[in-house]
C-alpha positions in Angstrom: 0.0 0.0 0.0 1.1 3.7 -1.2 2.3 5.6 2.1 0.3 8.8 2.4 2.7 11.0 4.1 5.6 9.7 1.6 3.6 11.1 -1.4 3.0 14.2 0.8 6.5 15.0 1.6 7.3 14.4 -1.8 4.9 16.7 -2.6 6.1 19.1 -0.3 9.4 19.1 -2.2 7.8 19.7 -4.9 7.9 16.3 -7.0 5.5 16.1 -9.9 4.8 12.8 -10.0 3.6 12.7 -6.2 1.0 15.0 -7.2 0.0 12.7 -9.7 -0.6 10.1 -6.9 -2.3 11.8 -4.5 -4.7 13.4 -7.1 -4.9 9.5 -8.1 -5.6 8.9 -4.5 -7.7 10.8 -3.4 -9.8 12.4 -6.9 -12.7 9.9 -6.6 -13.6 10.9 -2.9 -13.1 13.9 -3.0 -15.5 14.8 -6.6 -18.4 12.8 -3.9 -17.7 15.7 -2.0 -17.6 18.7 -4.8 -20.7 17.0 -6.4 -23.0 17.8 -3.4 -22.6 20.8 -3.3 -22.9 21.2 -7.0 -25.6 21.2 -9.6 -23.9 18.9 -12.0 -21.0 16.2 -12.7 -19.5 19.2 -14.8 -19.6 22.1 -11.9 -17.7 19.3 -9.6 -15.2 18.2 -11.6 -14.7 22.0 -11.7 -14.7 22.5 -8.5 -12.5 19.2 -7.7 -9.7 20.8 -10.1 -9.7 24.1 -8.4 -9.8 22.4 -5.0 -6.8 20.4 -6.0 -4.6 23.1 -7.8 -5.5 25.1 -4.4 -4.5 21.9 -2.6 -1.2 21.6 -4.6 -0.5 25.3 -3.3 -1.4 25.1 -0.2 0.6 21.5 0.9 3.6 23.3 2.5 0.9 24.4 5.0 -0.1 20.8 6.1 1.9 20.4 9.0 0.7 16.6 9.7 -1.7 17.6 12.7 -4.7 15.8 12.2 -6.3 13.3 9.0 -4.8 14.6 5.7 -8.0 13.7 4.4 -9.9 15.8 6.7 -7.4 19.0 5.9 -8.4 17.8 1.8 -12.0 17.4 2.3 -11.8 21.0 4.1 -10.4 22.7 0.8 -12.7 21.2 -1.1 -15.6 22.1 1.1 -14.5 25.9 0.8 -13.7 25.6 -2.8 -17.4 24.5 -3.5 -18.6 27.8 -1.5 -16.6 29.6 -3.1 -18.1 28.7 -6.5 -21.3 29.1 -5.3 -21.4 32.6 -3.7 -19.1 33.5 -7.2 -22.2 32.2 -9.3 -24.8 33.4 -6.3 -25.4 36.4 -8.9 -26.0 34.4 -12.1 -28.2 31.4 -10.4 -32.2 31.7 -9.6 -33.1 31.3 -6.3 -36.1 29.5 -5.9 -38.6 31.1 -3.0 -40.2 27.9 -1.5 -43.3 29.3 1.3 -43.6 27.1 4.2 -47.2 25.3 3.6 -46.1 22.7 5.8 -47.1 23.2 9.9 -46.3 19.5 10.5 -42.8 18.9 12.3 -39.6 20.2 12.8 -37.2 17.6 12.0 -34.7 18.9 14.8 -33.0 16.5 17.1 -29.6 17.5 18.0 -29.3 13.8 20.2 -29.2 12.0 16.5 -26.3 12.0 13.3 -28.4 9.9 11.2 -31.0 10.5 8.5 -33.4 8.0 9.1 -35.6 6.4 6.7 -37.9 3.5 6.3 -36.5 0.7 3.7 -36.4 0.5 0.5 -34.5 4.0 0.3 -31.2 3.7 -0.1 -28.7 5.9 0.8 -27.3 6.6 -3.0 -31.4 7.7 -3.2 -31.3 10.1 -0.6 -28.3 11.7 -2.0 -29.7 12.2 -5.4 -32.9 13.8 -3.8 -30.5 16.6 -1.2 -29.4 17.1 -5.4 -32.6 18.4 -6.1 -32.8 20.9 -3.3 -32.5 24.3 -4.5 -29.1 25.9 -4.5 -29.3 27.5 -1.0 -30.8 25.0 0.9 -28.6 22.1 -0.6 -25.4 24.2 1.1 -26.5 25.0 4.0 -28.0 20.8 4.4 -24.4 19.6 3.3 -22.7 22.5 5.5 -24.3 21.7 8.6 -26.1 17.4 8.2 -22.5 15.8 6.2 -19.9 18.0 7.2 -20.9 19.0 10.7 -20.2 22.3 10.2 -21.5 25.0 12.8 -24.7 27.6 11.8 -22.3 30.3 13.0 -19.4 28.7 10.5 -22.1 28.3 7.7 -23.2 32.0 8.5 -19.6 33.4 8.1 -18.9 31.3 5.4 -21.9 32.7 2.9 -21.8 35.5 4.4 -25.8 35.3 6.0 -26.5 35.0 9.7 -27.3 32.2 11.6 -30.9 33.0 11.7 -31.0 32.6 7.7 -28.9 29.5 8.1 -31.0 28.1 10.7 -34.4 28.9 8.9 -32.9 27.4 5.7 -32.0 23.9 7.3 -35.4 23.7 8.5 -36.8 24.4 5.0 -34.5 22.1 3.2 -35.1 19.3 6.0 -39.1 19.4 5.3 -38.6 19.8 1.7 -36.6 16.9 1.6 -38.8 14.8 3.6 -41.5 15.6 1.0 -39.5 14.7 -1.7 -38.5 11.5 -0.5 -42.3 10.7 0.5 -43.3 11.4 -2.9 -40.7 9.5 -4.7 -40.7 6.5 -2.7 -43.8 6.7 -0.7 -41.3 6.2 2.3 -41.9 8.1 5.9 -38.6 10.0 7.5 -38.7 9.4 11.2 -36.1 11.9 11.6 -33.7 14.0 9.6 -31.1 16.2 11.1 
């Protein structure tokens, strides 16, 4: 098996064909990761390639303190929001009105999405794809990457109120969805 921290001191020094490996490495994982937070296999692979070159610049500053992975995933994660609040001006945001009085899928004591069978996982995924632009973020921000609303605030640059009320939107609108794709009843969804 390929050592991680060989290929990353070689990149460190500045060896090309270390950064071949890594991107080898790692690419695959890492698009997963651009791709939900992106409309399209195209607007990923965009974003994986300028998280990458970014990565490539930035590998000096990995000092080896904490999962390499984790420091990757992290560049990515910022590289996708940047994209989005650079194409915020171009995309439509869809207004969705709250018609729903039913619950609030809130329960900080959970880290699961939970959903009766037959929905799979790969099917829940392709459904948080659906989600309008804004909600889709903030869901991957704060459910997947565990991210803060204060960090999701500072990061798009809205406050934590707006972060807040948009998880709760994009939590009931994906509860719908799922129900009316698959007939399938979320007990909870954080």
């Amino acid at each position: 098996m390929v050592s991680n921290n060989r290929i990353i001191e070689e990149c460190k020094a500045g060896k090309q064909s270390a950064f071949g490996e890594l991107y080898k490495l790692y690419a695959s994982p890492m698009l997963g990761v651009c791709f939900r937070y992106s409309k399209n296999r195209n607007d990923a692979e965009d974003i994986l390639q300028e998280g990458f070159i970014k990565v490539f610049q930035k590998i000096n500053t990995y000092n080896g303190t904490g999962v390499f992975e984790g420091w990757l995933r992290r560049i990515m994660v910022n590289t996708a929001i940047n994209h989005y609040k650079a194409n915020l001006k171009y995309a439509y945001q869809e207004e969705i009105t709250d018609r729903n009085n039913g619950v609030d899928f809130i329960n900080k004591s959970k880290d699961k999405i939970f959903v009766e069978e037959p929905v799979s996982k790969n099917q829940i995924m392709a459904i948080v794809q659906k989600l309008p632009d804004g909600y889709r973020m903030i869901f991957n921000m704060y459910v997947l990457d565990g991210m803060t609303h204060k960090e999701i605030a500072d990061d798009l640059s809205i406050s934590v109120n707006t972060s807040k009320s948009q998880l709760s939107k994009s939590r009931r609108m994906l509860r719908k969805l799922i129900t009316e794709k698959y007939g399938a009843i979320m007990h909870n969804i954080i």
